[in-house]
C-alpha atoms as a printed R data frame, in Angstrom:
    type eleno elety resid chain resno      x        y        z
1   ATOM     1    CA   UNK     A     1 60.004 -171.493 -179.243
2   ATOM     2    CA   UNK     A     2 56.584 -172.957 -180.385
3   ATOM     3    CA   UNK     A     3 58.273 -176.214 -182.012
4   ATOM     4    CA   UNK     A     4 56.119 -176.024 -184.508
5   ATOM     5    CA   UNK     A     5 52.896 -175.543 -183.290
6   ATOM     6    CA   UNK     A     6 50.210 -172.912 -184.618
7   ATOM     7    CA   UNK     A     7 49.763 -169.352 -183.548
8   ATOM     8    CA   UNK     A     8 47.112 -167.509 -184.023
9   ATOM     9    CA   UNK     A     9 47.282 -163.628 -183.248
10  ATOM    10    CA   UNK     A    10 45.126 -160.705 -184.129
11  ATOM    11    CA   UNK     A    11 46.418 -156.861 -184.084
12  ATOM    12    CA   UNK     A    12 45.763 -154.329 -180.975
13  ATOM    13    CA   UNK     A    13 45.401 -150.996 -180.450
14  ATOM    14    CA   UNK     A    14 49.390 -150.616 -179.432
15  ATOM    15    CA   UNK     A    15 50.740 -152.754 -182.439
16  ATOM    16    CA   UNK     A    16 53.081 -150.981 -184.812
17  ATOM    17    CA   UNK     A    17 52.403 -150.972 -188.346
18  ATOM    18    CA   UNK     A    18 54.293 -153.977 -189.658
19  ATOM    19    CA   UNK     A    19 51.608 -156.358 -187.226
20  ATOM    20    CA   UNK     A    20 48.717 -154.203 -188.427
21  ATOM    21    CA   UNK     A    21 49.185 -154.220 -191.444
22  ATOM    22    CA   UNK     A    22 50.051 -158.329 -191.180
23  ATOM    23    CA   UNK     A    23 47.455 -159.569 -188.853
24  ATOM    24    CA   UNK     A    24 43.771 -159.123 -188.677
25  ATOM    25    CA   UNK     A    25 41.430 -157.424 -186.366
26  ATOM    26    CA   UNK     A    26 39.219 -160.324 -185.313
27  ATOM    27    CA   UNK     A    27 39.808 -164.520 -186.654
28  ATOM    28    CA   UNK     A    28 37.926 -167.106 -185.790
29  ATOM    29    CA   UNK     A    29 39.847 -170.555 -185.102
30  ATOM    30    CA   UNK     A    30 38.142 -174.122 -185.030
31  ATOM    31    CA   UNK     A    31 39.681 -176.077 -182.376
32  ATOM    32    CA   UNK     A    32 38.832 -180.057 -181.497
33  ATOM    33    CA   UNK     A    33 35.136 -179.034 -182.547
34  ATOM    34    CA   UNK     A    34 34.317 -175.829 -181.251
35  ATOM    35    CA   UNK     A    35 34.630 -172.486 -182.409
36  ATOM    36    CA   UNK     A    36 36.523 -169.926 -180.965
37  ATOM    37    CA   UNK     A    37 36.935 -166.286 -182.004
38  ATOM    38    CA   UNK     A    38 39.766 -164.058 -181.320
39  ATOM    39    CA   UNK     A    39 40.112 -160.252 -181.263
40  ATOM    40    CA   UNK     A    40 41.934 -157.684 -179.206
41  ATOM    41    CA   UNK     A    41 38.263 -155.784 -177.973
42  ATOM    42    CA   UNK     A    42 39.284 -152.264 -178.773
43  ATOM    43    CA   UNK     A    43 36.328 -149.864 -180.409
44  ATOM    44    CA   UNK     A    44 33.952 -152.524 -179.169
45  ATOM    45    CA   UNK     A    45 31.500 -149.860 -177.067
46  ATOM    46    CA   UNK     A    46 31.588 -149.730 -172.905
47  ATOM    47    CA   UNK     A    47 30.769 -153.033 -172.377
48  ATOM    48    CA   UNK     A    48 33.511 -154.997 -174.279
49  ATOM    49    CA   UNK     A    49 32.340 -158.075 -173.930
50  ATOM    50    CA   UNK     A    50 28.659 -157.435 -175.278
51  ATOM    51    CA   UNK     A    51 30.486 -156.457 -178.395
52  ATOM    52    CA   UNK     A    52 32.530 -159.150 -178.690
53  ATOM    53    CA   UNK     A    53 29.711 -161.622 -178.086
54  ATOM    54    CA   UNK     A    54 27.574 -159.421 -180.922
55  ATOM    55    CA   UNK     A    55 30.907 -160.105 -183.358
56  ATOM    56    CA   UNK     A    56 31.238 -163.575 -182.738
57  ATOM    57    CA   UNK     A    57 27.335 -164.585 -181.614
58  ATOM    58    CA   UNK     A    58 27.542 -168.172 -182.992
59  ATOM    59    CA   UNK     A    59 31.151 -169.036 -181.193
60  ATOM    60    CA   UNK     A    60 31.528 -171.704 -178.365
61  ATOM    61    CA   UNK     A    61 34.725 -169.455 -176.798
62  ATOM    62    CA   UNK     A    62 35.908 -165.776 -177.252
63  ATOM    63    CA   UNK     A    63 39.472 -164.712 -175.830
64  ATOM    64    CA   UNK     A    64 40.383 -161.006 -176.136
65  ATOM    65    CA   UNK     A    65 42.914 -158.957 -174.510
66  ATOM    66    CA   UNK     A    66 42.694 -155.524 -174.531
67  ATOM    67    CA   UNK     A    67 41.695 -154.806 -170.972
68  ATOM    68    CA   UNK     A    68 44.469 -156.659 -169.515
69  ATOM    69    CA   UNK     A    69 42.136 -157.879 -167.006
70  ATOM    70    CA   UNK     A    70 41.997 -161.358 -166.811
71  ATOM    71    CA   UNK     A    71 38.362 -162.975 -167.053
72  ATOM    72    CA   UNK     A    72 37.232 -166.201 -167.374
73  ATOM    73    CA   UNK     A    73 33.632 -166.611 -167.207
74  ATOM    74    CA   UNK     A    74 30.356 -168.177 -169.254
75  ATOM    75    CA   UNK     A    75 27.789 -166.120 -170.768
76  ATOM    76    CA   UNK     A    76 25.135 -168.535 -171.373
77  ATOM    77    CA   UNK     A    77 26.783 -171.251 -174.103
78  ATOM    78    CA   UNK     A    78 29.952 -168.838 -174.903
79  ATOM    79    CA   UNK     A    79 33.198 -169.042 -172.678
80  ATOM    80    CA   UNK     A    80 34.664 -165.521 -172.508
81  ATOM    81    CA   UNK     A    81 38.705 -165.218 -171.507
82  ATOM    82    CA   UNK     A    82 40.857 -162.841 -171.291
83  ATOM    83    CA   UNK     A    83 44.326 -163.862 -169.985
84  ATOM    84    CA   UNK     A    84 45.177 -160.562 -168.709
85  ATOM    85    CA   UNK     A    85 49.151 -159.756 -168.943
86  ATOM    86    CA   UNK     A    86 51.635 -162.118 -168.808
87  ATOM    87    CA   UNK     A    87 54.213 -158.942 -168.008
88  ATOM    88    CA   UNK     A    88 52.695 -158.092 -164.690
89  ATOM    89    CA   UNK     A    89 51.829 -154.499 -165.875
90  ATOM    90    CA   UNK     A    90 49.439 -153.830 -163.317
91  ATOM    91    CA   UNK     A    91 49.500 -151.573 -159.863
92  ATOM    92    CA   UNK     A    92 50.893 -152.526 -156.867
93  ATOM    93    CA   UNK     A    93 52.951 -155.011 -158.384
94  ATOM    94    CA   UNK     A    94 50.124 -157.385 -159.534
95  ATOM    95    CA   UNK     A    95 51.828 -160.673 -160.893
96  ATOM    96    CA   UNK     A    96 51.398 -161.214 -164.533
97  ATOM    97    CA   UNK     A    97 48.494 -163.955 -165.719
98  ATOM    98    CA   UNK     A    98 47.725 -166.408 -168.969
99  ATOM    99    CA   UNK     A    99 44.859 -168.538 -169.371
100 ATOM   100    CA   UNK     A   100 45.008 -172.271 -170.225
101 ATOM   101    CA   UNK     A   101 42.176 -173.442 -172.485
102 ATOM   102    CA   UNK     A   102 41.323 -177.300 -172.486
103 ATOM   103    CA   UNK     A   103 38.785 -178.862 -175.303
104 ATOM   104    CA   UNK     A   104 37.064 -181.942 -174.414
105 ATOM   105    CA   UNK     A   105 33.656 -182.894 -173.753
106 ATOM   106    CA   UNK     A   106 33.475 -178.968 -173.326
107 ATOM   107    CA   UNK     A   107 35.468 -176.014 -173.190
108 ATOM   108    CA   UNK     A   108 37.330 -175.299 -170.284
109 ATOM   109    CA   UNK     A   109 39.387 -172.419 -168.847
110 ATOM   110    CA   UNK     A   110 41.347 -171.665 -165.661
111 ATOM   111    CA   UNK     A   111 43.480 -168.399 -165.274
112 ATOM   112    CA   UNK     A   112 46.832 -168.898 -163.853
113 ATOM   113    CA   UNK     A   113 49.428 -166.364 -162.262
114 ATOM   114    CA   UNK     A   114 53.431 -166.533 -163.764
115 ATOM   115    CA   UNK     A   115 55.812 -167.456 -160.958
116 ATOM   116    CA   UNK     A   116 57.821 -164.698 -159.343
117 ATOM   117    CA   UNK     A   117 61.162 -165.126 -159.556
């Protein structure tokens, strides 16, 4: 499905044990340059984000997930994403969403909604 590209994944709160057990709880990845770390956000405190920019202070991106919420904003040098849910899990028939990252100059970051059928 990937032809051969690399995946990176970290484990969540609602993985079973084989991906616990196999993946970590946080990673960072260097991408084109910039750092990037990756974690699911769960037993982070309230304010998820404020954790996850305590774990990973010196990163130039941090994408999490466990919210489901997709965000894509900047706090100061950091770009925080979350893609939300590509399955569309949410009320009222909310469409599902992914994020696109681009590395050049900068980091960059758009959220995008999956096509309906």
């Amino acid at each position: 499905v990937f032809n051969g590209k690399t995946v990176h994944a970290v484990h969540g709160n609602m993985c079973d044990a084989s991906a616990y057990h196999a993946l970590p709880d946080k990673k960072r990845i260097d991408f084109k340059g910039f750092s990037i770390g990756l974690a699911h956000g769960v037993n982070l405190g309230r304010d998820i984000e404020v954790g996850l920019i305590n774990l990973f202070a010196d990163a130039d991106c941090i994408i999490y997930g466990h919210t489901h919420h997709p965000v894509c904003r900047r706090y100061g040098h950091i770009l925080v994403i979350n893609p939300g849910t590509f399955t569309g899990t949410g009320r009222y028939g909310a469409p599902g969403t992914y994020a696109v990252l681009e590395a050049g100059g900068e980091l960059r970051a758009t959220i995008h909604e999956v096509p309906r059928p």
